[in-house]
VOGU-3710 file (C-alpha; in Angstrom, 3 decimals, decimal comma):
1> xxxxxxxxxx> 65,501/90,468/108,566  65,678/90,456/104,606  68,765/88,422/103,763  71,626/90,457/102,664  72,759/90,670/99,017  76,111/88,912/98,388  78,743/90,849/97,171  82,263/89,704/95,814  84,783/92,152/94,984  88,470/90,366/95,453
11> xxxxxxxxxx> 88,190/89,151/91,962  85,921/89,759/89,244  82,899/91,949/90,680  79,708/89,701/91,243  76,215/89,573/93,046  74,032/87,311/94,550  71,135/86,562/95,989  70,472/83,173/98,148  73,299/81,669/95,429  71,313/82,978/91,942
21> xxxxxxxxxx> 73,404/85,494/90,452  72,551/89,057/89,963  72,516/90,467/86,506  74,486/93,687/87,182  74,501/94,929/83,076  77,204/96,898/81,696  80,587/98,338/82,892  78,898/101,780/83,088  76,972/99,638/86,031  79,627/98,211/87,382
31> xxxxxxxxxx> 81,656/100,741/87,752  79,375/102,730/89,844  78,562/100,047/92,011  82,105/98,843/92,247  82,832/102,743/93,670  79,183/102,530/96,116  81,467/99,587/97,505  84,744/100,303/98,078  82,844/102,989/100,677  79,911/100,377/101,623
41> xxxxxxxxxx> 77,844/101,886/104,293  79,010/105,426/103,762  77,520/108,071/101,490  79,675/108,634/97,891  79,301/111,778/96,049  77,619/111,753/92,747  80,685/113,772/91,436  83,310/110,682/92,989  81,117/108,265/90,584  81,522/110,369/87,757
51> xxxxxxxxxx> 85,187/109,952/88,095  84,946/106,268/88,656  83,405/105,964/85,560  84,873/108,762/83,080  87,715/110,522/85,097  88,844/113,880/84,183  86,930/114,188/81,137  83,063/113,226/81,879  80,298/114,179/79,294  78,045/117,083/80,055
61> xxxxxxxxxx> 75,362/114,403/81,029  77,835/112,475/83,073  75,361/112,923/86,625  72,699/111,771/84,046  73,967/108,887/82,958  74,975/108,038/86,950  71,692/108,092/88,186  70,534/105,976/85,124  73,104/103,807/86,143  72,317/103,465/89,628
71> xxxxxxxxxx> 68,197/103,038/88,298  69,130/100,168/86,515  71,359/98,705/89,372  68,446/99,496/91,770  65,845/97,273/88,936  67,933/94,641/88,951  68,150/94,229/92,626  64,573/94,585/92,778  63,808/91,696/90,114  66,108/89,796/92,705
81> xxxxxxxxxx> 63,768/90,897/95,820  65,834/93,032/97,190  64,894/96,578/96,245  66,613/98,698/99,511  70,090/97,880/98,035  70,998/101,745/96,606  70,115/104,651/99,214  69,646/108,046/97,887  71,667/110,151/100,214  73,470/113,755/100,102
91> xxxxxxxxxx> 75,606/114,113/98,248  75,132/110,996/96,337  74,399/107,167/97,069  75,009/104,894/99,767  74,759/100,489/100,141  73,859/100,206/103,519  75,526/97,571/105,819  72,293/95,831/106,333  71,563/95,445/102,996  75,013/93,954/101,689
101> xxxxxxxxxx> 77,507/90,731/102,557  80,692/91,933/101,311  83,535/89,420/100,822  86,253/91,441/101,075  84,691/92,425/105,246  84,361/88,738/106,020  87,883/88,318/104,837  88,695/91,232/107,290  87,035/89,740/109,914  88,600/86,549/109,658
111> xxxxxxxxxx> 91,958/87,725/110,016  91,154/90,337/112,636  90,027/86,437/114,238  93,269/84,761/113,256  95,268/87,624/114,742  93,326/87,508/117,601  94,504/83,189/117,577  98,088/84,384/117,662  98,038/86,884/120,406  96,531/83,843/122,546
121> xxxxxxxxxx> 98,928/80,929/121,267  96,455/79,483/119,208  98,549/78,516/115,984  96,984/75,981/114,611  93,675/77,740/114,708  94,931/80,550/113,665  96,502/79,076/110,294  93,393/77,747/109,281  91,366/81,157/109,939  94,338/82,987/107,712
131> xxxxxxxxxx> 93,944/80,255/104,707  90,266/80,346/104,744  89,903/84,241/104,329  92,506/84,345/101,857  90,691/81,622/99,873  88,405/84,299/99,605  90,897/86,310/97,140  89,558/84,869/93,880  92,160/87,583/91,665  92,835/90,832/91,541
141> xxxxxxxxxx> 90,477/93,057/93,687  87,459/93,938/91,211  89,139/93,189/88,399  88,744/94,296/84,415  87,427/97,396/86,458  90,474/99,381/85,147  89,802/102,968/86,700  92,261/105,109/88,783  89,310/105,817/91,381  88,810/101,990/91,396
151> xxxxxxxxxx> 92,301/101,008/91,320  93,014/103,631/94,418  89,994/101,986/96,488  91,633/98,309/95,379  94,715/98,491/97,456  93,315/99,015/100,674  92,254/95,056/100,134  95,231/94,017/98,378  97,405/95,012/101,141  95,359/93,077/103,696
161> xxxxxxxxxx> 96,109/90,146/101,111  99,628/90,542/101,240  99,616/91,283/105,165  97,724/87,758/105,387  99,900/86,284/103,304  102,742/87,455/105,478  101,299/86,692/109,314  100,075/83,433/107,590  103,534/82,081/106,585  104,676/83,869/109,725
171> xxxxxxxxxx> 102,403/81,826/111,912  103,045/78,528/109,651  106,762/78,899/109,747  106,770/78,377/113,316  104,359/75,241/113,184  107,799/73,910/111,171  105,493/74,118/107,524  108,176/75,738/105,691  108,383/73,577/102,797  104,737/74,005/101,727
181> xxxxxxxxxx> 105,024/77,570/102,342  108,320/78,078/99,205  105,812/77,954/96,105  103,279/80,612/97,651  106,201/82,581/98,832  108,325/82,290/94,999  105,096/83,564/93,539  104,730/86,453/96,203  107,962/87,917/95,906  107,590/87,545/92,065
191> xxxxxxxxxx> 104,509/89,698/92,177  105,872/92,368/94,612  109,308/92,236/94,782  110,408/95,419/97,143  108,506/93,664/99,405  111,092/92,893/102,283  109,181/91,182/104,528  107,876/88,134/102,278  111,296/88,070/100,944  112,965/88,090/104,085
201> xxxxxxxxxx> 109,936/84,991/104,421  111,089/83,084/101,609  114,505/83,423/102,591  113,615/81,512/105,814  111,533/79,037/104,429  114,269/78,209/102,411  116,916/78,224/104,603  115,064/75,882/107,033  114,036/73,462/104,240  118,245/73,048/103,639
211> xxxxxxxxxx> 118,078/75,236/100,538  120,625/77,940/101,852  122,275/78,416/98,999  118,593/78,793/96,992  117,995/81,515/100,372  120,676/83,523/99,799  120,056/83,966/95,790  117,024/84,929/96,747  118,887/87,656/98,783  121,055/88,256/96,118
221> xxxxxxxxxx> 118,056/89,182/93,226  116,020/91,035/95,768  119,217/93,155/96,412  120,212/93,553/92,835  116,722/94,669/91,991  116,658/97,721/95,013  120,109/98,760/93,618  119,522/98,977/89,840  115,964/99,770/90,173  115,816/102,072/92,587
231> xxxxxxxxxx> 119,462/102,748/94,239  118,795/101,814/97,521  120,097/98,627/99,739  117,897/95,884/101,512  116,546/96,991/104,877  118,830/96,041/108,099  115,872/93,202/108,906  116,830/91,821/105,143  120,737/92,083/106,245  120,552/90,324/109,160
241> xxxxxxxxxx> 118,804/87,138/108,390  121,285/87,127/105,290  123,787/86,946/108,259  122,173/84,435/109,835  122,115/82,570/107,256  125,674/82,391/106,373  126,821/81,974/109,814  124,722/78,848/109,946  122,733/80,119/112,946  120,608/77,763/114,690
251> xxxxxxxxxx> 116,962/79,180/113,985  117,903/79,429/110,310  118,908/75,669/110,244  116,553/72,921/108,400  114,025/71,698/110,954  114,687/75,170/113,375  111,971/76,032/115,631  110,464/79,873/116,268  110,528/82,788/113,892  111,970/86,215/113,789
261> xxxxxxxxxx> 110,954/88,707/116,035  111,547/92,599/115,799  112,815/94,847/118,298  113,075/98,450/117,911  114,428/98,671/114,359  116,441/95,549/114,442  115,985/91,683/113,327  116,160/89,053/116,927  115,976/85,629/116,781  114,040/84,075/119,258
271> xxxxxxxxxx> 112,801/80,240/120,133  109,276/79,889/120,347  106,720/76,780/121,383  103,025/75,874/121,056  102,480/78,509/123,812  103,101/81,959/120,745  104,445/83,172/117,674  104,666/87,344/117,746  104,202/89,104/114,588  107,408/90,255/112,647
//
């Protein structure tokens, strides 16, 4: 079997063949392909590129200049021996599975693995399997490509990044890491700060590293923000471990064992040992 073209898309968009880069010319290009992606293995419409690449106001030649696009994506390939990379397929185009290594589904697969580590007790293993597919994440998800069809296709990716993120420090947390987790977790929250789980996160790390009073600002600025910038409160899960943490209780203490657990709508606390750690 013809070895795949290597694609990277959680970052800067790039291609490569057995590790020599693939010249994919301008952003007219790269948009395109960066679209042919985000669905790889499934047919896109002609008229879905053309608002990848202009939005609501494409040229009269807009189809055109697509397939022009896609011709000079499909010579470059070629010059790289690997000319099956672009299908021609109704409505549009397609990248076939077999011809493409995507990053962003070897990520996937590794922490569809990792999860996989956790539902069998396998911590340690599963750690490592979370930090090596999020060492795939080399920046935003095909980034400088600044369209709204692109941007929409994006998040699917960034949420699994934050979802790793989360069931990593999760997992890591109850392997008693919670002081290397704080400066991944202080630069989470800063980027996405209604997010109540990594915040709740944080708040343990810190709490458990005998920063409680560091935990509970934490609380306090994540609350602050909800109220004035949205008018709502923190989420009873948010609540409760503030709770916990000012009643001192004894998974919230520095060197605590286990992690939080959810059931039903409501925050437990539970102990847990080599044997599991259950997903918040």
């Amino acid at each position: 079997m013809t070895e795949r073209v290597s694609f990277r898309i959680l970052g800067p968009l790039r291609a490569g063949v057995q590790g020599e880069p693939v010249d994919l010319g301008g952003g007219r290009a790269r948009l395109v392909l960066a679209a042919l992606l985000l669905d790889a293995d499934r047919p896109v419409p002609v008229d879905r590129l053309v608002d990848a690449v202009w939005g609501d106001r494409p040229p009269s030649s807009a189809r055109t200049q697509i397939a022009i696009a896609v011709s000079g994506l499909r010579r470059a390939f070629r010059d790289a021996g690997r000319p099956h990379v672009i299908e021609t397929v109704r409505p549009g185009y397609r990248i076939p599975a077999e011809a493409a290594a995507l990053d962003a589904e070897e990520a996937a697969e590794r922490i569809g693995e990792a999860r996989r580590d956790v539902a069998a007790g396998r911590l340690e293993q599963a750690a490592g399997r979370f930090r090596a597919a999020l060492a795939l994440w080399n920046g935003p998800v095909l980034a400088g490509l600044d369209r709204p069809v692109i941007e929409a296709g994006a998040l699917r990716w960034e949420e699994l990044r934050l979802t790793a993120i989360e069931e990593a420090a999760h997992v890591e947390l109850g392997l008693g890491r919670h002081r290397e987790l704080i400066g991944e977790l202080i630069g989470t929250v800063e980027e996405h700060p209604y997010r109540e789980r990594v915040r709740g996160l944080l708040m343990m790390a810190l709490a458990r590293a005998g920063r409680q009073g560091e935990a509970l600002d934490v609380y306090r600025e994540g609350r602050r923000r909800l109220d004035e910038e949205l008018g709502l409160e923190p989420g009873r899960e948010l609540r409760e471990l503030q709770l916990g943490i000012l009643r001192d209780d004894p998974l919230v203490r520095p060197g605590a064992p286990g992690v939080p657990r959810r059931r039903g709508r409501a925050l437990r606390w539970r102990r847990t040992s080599a044997r599991g750690v259950r997903s918040c």
